[in-house]
C-alpha positions as CSV (number, residue, x, y, z in Angstrom):
1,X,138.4,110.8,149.5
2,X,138.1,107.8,151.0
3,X,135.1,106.1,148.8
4,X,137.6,107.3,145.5
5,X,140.5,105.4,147.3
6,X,138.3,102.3,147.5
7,X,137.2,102.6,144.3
8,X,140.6,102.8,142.8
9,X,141.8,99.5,145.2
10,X,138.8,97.6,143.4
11,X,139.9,98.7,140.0
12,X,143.2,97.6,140.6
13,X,142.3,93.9,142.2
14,X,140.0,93.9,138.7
15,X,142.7,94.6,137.0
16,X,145.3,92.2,138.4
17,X,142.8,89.8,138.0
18,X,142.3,89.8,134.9
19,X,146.2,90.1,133.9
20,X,145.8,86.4,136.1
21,X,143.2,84.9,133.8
22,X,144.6,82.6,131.6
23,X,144.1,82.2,127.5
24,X,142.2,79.3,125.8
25,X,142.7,78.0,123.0
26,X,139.7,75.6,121.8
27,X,140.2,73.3,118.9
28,X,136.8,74.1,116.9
29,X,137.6,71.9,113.9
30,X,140.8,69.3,113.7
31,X,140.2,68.7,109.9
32,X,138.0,71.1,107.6
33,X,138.9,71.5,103.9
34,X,137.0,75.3,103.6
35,X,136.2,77.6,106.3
36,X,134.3,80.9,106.0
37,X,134.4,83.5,108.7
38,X,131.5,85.9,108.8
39,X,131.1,89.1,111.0
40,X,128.3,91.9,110.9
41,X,131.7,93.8,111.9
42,X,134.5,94.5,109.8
43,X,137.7,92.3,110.7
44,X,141.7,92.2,109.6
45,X,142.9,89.6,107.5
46,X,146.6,90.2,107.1
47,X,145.7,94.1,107.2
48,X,143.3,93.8,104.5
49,X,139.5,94.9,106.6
50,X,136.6,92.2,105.2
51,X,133.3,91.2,106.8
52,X,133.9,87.5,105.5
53,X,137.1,85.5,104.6
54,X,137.3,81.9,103.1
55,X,140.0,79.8,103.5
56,X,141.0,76.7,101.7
57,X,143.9,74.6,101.5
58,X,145.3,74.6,98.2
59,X,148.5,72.3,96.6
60,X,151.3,74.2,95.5
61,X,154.5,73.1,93.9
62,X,157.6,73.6,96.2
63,X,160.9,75.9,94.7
64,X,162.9,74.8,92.4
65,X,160.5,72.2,91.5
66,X,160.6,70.8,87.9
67,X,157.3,71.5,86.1
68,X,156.9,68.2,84.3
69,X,158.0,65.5,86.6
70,X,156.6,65.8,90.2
71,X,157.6,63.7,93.4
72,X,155.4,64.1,96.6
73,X,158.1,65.9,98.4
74,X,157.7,69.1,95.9
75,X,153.9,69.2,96.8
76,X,153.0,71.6,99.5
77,X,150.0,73.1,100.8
78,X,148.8,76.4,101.4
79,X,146.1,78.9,102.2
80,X,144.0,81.0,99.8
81,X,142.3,83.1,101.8
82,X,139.2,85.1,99.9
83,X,137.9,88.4,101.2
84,X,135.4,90.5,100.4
85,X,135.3,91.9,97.0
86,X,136.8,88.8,95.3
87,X,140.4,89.7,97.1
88,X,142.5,86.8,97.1
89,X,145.2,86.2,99.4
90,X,147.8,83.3,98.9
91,X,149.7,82.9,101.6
92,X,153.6,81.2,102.6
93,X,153.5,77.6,103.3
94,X,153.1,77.4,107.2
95,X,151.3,80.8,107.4
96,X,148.3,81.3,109.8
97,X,145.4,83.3,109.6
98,X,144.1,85.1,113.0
99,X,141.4,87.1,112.6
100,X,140.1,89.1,116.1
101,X,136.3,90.0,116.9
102,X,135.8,93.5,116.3
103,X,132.5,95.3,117.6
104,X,131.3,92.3,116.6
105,X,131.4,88.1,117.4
106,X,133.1,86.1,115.0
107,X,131.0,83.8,112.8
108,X,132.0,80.3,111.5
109,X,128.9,78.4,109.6
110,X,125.5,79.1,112.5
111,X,127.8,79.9,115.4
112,X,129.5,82.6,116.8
113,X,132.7,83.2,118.9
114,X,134.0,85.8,121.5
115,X,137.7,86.3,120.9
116,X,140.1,85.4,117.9
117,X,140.2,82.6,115.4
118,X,143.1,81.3,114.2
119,X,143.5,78.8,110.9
120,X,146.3,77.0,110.2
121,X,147.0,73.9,107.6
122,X,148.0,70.4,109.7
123,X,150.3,67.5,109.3
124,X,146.7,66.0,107.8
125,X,146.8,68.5,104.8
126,X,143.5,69.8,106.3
127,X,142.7,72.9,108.5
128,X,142.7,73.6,112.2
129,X,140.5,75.9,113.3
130,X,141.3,77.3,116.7
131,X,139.3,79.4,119.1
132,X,141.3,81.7,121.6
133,X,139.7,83.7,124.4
134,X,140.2,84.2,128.0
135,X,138.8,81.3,130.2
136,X,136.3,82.9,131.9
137,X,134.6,83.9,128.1
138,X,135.7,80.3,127.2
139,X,133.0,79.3,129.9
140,X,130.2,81.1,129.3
141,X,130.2,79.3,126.1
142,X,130.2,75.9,127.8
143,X,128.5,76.0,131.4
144,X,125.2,76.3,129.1
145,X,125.7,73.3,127.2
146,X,127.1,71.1,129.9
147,X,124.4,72.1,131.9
148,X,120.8,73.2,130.1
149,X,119.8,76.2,131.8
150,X,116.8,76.1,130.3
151,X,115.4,72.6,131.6
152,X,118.1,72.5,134.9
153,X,118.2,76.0,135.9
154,X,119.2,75.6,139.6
155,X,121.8,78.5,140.2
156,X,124.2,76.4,142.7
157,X,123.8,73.4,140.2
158,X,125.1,75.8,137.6
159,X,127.7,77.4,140.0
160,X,128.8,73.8,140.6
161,X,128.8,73.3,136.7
162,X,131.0,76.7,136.3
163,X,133.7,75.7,139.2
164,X,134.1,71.8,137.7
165,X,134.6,72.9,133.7
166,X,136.9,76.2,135.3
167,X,138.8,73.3,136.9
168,X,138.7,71.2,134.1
169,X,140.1,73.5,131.5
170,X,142.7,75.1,133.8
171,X,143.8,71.3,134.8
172,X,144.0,70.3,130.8
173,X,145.6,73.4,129.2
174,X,148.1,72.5,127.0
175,X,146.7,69.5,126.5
176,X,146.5,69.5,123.0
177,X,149.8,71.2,122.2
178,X,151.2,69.9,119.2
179,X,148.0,70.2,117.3
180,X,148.1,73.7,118.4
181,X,145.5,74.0,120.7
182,X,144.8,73.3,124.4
183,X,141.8,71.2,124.2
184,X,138.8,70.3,122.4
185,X,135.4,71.7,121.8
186,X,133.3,68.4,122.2
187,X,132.3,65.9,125.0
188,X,135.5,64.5,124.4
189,X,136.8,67.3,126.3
190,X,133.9,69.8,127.0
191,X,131.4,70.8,125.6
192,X,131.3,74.6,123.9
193,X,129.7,76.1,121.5
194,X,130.7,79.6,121.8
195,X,128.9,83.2,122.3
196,X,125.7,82.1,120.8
197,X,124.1,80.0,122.9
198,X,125.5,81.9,125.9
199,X,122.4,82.1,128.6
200,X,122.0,85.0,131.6
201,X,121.5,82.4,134.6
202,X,124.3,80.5,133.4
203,X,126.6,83.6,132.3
204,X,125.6,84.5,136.3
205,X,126.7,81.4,137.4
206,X,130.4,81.9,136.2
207,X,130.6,85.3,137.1
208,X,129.7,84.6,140.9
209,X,132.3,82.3,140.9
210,X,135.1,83.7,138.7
211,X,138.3,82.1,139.2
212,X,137.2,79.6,141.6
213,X,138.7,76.0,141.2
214,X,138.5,72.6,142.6
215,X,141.9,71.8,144.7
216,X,143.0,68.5,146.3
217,X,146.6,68.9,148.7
218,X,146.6,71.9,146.8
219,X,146.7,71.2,143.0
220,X,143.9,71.1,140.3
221,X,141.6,67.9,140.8
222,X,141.1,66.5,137.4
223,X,137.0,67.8,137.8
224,X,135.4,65.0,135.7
225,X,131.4,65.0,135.4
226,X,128.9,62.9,134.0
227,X,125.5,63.2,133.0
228,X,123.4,61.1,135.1
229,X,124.5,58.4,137.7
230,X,122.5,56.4,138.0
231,X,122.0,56.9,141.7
232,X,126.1,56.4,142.6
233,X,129.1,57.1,141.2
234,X,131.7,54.8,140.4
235,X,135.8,55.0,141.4
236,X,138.1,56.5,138.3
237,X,140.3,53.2,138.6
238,X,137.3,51.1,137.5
239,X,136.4,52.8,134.6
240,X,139.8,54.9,133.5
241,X,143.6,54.2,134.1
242,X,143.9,56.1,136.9
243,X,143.6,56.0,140.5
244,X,143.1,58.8,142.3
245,X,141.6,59.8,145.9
246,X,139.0,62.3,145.1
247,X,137.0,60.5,142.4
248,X,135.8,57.7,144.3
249,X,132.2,56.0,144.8
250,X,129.7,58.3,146.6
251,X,125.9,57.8,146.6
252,X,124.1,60.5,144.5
253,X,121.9,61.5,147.3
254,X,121.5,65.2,149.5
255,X,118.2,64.8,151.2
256,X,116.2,61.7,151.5
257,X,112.9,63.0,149.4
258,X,109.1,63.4,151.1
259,X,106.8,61.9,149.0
260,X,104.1,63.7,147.6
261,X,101.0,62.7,147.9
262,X,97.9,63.2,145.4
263,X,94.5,61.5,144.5
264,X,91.7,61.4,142.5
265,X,88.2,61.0,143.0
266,X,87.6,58.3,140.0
267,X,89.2,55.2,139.2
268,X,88.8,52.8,136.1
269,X,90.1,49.6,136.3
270,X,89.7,48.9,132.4
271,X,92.1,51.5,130.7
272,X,89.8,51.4,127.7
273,X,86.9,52.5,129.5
274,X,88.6,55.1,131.1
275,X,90.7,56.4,127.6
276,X,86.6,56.6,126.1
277,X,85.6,58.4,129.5
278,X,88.0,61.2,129.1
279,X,87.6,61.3,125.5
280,X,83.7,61.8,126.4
281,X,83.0,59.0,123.6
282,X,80.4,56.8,124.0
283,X,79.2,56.3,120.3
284,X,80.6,56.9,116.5
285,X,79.3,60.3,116.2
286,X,81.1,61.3,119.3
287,X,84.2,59.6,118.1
288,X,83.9,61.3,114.9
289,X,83.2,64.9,116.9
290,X,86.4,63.5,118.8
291,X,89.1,63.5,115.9
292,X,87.8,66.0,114.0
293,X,86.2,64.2,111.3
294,X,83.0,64.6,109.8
295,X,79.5,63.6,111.9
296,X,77.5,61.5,110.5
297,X,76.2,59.5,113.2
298,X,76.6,55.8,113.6
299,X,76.3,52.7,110.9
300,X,72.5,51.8,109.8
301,X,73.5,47.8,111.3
302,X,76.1,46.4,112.9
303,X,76.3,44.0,109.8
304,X,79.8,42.6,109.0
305,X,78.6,43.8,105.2
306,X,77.4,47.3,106.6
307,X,80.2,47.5,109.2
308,X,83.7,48.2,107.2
309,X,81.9,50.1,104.6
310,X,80.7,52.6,107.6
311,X,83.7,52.8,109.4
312,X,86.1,53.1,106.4
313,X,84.3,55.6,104.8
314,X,83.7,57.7,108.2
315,X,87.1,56.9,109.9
316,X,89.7,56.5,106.6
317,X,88.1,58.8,104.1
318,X,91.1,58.9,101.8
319,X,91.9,55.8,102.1
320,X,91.1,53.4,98.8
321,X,90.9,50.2,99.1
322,X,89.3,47.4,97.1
323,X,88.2,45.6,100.6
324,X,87.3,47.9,103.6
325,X,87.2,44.9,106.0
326,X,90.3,43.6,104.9
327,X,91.9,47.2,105.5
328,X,90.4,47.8,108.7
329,X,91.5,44.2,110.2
330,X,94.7,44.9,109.0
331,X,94.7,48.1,110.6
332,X,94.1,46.3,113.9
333,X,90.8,48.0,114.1
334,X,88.4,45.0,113.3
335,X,89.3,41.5,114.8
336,X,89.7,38.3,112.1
337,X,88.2,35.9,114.7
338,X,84.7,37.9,114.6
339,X,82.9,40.7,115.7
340,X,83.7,42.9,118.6
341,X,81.9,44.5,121.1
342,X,81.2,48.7,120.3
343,X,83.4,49.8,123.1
344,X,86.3,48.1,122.1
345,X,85.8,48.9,118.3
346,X,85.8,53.0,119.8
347,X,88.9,52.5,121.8
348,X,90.6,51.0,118.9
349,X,89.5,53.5,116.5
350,X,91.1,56.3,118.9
351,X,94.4,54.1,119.7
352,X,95.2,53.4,116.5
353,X,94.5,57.1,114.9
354,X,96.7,58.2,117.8
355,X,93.9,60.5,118.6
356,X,94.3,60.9,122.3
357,X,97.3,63.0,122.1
358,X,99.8,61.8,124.8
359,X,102.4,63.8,125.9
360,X,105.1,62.8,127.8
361,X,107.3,64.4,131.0
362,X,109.2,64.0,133.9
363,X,107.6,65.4,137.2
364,X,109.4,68.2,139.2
365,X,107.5,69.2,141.2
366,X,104.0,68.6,142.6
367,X,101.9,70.8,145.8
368,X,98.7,69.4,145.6
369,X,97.1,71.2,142.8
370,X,99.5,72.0,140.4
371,X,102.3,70.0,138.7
372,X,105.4,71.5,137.1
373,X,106.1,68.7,134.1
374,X,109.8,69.1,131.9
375,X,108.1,68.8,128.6
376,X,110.7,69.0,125.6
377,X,113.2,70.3,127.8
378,X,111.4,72.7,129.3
379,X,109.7,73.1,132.6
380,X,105.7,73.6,132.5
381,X,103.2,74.5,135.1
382,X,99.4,72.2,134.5
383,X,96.5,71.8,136.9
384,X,95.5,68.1,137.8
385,X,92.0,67.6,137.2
386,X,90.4,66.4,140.7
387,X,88.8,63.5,138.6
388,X,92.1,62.6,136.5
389,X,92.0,58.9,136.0
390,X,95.6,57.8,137.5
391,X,97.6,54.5,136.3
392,X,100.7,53.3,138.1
393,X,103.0,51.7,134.9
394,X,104.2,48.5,136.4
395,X,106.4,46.8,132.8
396,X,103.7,46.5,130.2
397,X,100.8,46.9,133.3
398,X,98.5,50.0,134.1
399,X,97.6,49.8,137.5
400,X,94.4,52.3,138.1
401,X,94.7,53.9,141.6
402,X,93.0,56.5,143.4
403,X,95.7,57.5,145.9
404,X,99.3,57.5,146.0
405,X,102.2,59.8,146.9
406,X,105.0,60.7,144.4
407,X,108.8,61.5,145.2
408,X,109.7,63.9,141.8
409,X,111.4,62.4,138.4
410,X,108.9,60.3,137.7
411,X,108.4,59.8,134.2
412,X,105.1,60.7,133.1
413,X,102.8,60.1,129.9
414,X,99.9,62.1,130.0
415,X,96.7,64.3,128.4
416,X,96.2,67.8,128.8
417,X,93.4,70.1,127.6
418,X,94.8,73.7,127.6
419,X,96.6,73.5,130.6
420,X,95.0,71.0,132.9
421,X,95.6,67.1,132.9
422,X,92.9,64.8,132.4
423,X,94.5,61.7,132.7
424,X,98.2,60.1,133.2
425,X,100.4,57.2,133.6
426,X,103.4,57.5,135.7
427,X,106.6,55.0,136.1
428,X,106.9,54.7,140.0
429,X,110.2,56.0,141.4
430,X,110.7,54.8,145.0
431,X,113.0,52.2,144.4
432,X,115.2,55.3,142.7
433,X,114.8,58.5,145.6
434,X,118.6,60.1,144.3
435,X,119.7,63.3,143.3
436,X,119.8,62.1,139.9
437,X,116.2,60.8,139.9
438,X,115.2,63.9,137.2
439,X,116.6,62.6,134.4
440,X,114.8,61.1,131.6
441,X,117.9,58.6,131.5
442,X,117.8,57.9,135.2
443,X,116.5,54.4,134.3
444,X,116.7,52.8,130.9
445,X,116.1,49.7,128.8
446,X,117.6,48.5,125.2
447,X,117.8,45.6,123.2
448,X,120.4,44.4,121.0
449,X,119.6,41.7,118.4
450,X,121.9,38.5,117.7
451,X,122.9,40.2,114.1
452,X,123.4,43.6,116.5
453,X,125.5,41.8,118.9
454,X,127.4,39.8,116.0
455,X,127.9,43.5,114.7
456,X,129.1,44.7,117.8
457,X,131.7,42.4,119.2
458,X,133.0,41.9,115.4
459,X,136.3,43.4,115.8
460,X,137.1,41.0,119.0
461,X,137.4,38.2,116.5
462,X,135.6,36.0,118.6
463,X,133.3,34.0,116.4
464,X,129.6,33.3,116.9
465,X,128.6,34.8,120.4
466,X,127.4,32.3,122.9
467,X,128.1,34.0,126.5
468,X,128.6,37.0,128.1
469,X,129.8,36.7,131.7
470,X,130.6,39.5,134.0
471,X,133.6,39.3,135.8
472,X,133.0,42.1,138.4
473,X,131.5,45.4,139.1
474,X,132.0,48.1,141.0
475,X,130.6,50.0,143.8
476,X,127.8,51.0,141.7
477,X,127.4,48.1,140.3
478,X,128.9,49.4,137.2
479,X,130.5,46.5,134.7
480,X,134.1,46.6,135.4
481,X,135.1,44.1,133.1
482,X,133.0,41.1,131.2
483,X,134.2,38.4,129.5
484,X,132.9,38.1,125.5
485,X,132.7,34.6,124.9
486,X,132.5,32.9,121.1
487,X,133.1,29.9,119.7
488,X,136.7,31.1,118.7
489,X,137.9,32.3,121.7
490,X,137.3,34.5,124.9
491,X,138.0,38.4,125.8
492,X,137.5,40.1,128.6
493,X,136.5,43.5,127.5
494,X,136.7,46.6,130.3
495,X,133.8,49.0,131.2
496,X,133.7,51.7,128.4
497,X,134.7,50.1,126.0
498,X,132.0,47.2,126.3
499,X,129.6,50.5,126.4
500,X,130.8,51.7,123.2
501,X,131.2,48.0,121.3
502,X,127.1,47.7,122.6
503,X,126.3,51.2,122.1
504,X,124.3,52.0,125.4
505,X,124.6,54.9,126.9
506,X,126.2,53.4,130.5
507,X,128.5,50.7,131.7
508,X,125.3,50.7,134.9
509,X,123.0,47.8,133.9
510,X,122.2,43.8,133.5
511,X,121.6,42.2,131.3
512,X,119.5,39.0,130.2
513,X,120.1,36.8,127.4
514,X,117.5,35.3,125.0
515,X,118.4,31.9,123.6
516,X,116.3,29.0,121.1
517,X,115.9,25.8,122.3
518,X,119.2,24.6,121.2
519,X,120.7,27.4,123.7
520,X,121.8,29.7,120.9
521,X,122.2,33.2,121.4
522,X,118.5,35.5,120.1
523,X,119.1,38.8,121.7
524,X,120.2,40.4,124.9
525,X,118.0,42.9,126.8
526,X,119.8,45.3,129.0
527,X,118.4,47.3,131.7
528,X,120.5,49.9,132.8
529,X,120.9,53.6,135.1
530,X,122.6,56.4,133.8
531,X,124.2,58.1,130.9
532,X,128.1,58.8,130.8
533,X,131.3,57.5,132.0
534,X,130.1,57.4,135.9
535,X,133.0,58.9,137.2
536,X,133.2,62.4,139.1
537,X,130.6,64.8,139.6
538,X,126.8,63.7,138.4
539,X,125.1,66.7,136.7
540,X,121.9,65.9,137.3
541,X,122.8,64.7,141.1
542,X,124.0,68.4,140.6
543,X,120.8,69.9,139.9
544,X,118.7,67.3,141.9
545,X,121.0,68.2,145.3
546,X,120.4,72.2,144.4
547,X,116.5,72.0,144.3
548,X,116.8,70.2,147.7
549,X,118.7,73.2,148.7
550,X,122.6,72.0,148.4
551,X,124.5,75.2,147.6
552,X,127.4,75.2,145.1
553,X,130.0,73.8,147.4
554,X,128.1,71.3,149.1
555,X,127.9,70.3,145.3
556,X,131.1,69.9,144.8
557,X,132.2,68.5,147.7
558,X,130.1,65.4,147.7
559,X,131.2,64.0,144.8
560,X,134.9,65.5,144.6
561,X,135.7,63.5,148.0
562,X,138.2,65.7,150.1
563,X,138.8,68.6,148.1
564,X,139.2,72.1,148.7
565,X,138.1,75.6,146.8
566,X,140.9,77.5,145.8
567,X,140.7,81.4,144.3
568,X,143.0,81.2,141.3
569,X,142.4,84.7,140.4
């Protein structure tokens, strides 16, 4: 008796919590002139069942209208809706179509949606397309997408993920209203992209922490996140108009990381000899063996009339030319100031056939032997060969060393037979140690041309560009606001929107400016942390904190400063 009463008290919290859980409505599509919904399920269209319905906006004349002479006031637009079996629906100005999933997920172009979609024409004579479902759907369809399971899949990073975009949606409801929807389905808003790309670890994620929100004196936190840091966060005041005390600077750090130590038992200080040692060539036949080509041994003389003829016909045999040393000079594989020694001619001939076959990673983790690499997004286990030649990148440099300690995120370019490395060049990260350090983007470097930069700061009406001064930053060092200089006129230009006139992918860098001799403006180089606003919780800080063993609220509560968990249902 007992167990049956409990049973019945759990049904009944179930229910009442899901008679709680609020609706969402997600704007999938603000302006479409057609949209087809698909199902492998039959669905109701105005009562009519269909597996696929099309809907277009269509001009109509308004009553009463004269047939001949037409003003704009007697145009209106409505829906013709086409269902299965060439059934065509026209339907009242104003009317809506809301079609519900039925055994089966919705279907608009390659995704799919949980829920109902509604259409409906807009003050833009296009169509809205709206998504509604409860929230806790709503999420599964995001946390994935805001957070790659597949290449981040820390459960408390993704618990972390699931409370901040809970918190986000249930903050910005309504936010959208008079377009008819509560928010967007981009990174304008967040990102979702409905039941097909749903994932289990993340789908776990929001379960284990249904209805749990962000709180701060006891109302929603606006729960903004960015991609990567940078290695701090920055205050919302600095980069938004708003001030507020829970998004505020915080260093993106959980536990100070060991370094990891490896070594190898050969070194090569020339990266050429040490490219041809792994590559086991030491003559053309073994270059040829090498790529795959053809052996036929080396050239009868190293002649410069034997020479091109050889290695155009052994290296290039496709290629016609009328002269093979002309080619192969302007190939970059013979020099036009004379001959070159074998070993250098090899090297070249494998460089410049991209023969070696780099890869390229960043390091997650490392115990000794093995190495766990993200490789196009996904993580991947390989064996470091004992006599790996290693190179520390230092800017264009390759520093050959036999012993060294890592700290994880360090970007990686490397070889691999099967699954074992044979050789690799990493980009040191000491001078980076935070949360965030696992992202490709934790450290980046661009470079805008004068005719980019005239392209860019066009609509400032400035003139010719001849400074750029920054003003100040902000605890991060983030660009608060820069002053645009021209020979017009000055602007001072705030945070994001000097990232999005420059088209980098922070407001976290410096910058340095390339001029002629008579101190006009060449280019700018920017070397910058980071990817995103800055502001709020970092999701790769999220992920880095996790795999140092930060659960979900530790999470949260680093970079939400002074905020509390709340169960909202």
């Amino acid at each position: 008796m007992r167990k049956l009463l409990i049973a019945v008290l759990l049904l009944l919290i179930t229910d009442a919590r899901a008679q709680n859980e609020p609706m969402v409505r997600i704007g999938l599509n603000q302006n479409a002139a057609t949209v087809t919904i698909r199902s492998a399920a039959a669905f109701s269209v105005q009562q009519q069942r269909t597996r696929s319905a099309t809907i277009t906006a269509v001009l109509s004349l308004g009553p009463g209208a004269p047939a001949a002479t037409l003003k704009k006031a007697d145009l209106r637009y409505r829906m013709v809706v086409e269902l299965d079996g060439g059934v065509v629906l026209a339907l009242p100005p104003g009317a809506k179509v809301r079609m519900a999933a039925s055994g089966a997920p919705l279907a608009i172009e390659n995704r799919s949606y949980r829920g109902a979609i509604e259409v409906f024409a807009n003050g833009r004579n296009t169509l809205t397309v709206v998504n509604e479902l409860p929230v806790e759907e709503y999420l599964l369809g995001v946390v994935p997408n805001e957070l790659n399971p597949t290449t981040f899949g820390q459960i408390e990073a993704l618990k972390a993920q699931a409370v901040a975009a809970r918190t986000y949606v249930q903050r910005h409801l309504g936010q959208s209203k008079n377009e008819g929807y509560d928010i967007c389905a981009t990174d304008a808003c967040q990102v979702y992209f409905g039941a097909g790309t749903e994932e289990p670890t993340a789908t776990r994620a929001v379960l284990d922490t249904r209805g749990l929100v962000a709180t701060f004196d006891g109302r929603l936190i606006d729960a903004m996140y960015t991609s990567t840091c940078g290695g701090r966060t920055e205050n919302a005041e600095n980069i938004f108009d708003m001030k507020v005390p829970y998004l505020v600077s915080t260093s993106c750090e959980y536990k100070h990381p060991e370094p990891l130590a490896f070594a190898t038992s050969r070194a090569f200080p020339d990266w050429k000899k040490a490219v041809l040692a792994v590559a086991g060539v030491s003559t053309f036949a073994e270059a040829q063996r090498f790529m795959g080509l053809r052996v036929t041994g080396g050239p009868s003389s190293a002649d410069p009339a034997i020479l091109p003829a050889f290695i155009r016909q052994s290296f290039y045999p496709t290629v016609i030319t009328a002269s093979d040393e002309a080619f192969l000079t302007e190939q970059g594989i013979l020099s036009p100031t004379g001959a070159i020694p074998t070993e250098d001619l090899l090297f070249r001939l494998i460089d410049k056939k991209a023969a070696f076959e780099w890869q390229q990673g960043v390091l997650e983790s490392w115990d000794g032997q093995t190495m766990t690499l993200v490789v196009n997004g996904r993580p991947k286990a390989f064996a470091l060969a004992a006599d790996a030649p290693i190179y520390r990148r230092v800017g264009d440099e390759r520093l050959a060393t036999r012993q060294g300690a890592w700290v994880g995120g360090e970007l990686i370019d490397f070889r691999a037979e099967s699954d074992t490395v044979r050789m690799l060049v990493y980009r040191i990260n000491f001078a980076n140690p935070a949360a965030d350090r696992f992202s490709r983007l934790a450290m980046w470097q661009v470079h805008r041309t004068r005719q980019e930069l005239d392209a860019a700061f066009r609509a400032l009406n400035l003139g010719e560009l001849t400074d750029m001064q920054v003003i100040d930053r902000g605890p991060s060092e983030r660009l608060v606001t820069t002053e645009i200089i021209g020979s017009s006129g000055r602007r001072t230009v705030r945070a994001l929107r000097l990232r999005t006139l420059l088209g980098v992918r922070d407001s976290l860098f410096s910058f340095d400016i390339e001029r002629n001799a008579a101190g006009a403006i060449l280019g700018v180089t920017l070397y910058g942390r980071g990817w995103g606003h800055g502001v709020g919780m970092c999701q790769l800080g999220a992920y880095g904190m996790a795999m140092e063993g930060a659960t979900f609220d530790e999470i949260l509560k680093k970079y939400y400063n002074g905020i509390e968990l709340k169960q909202l249902y």
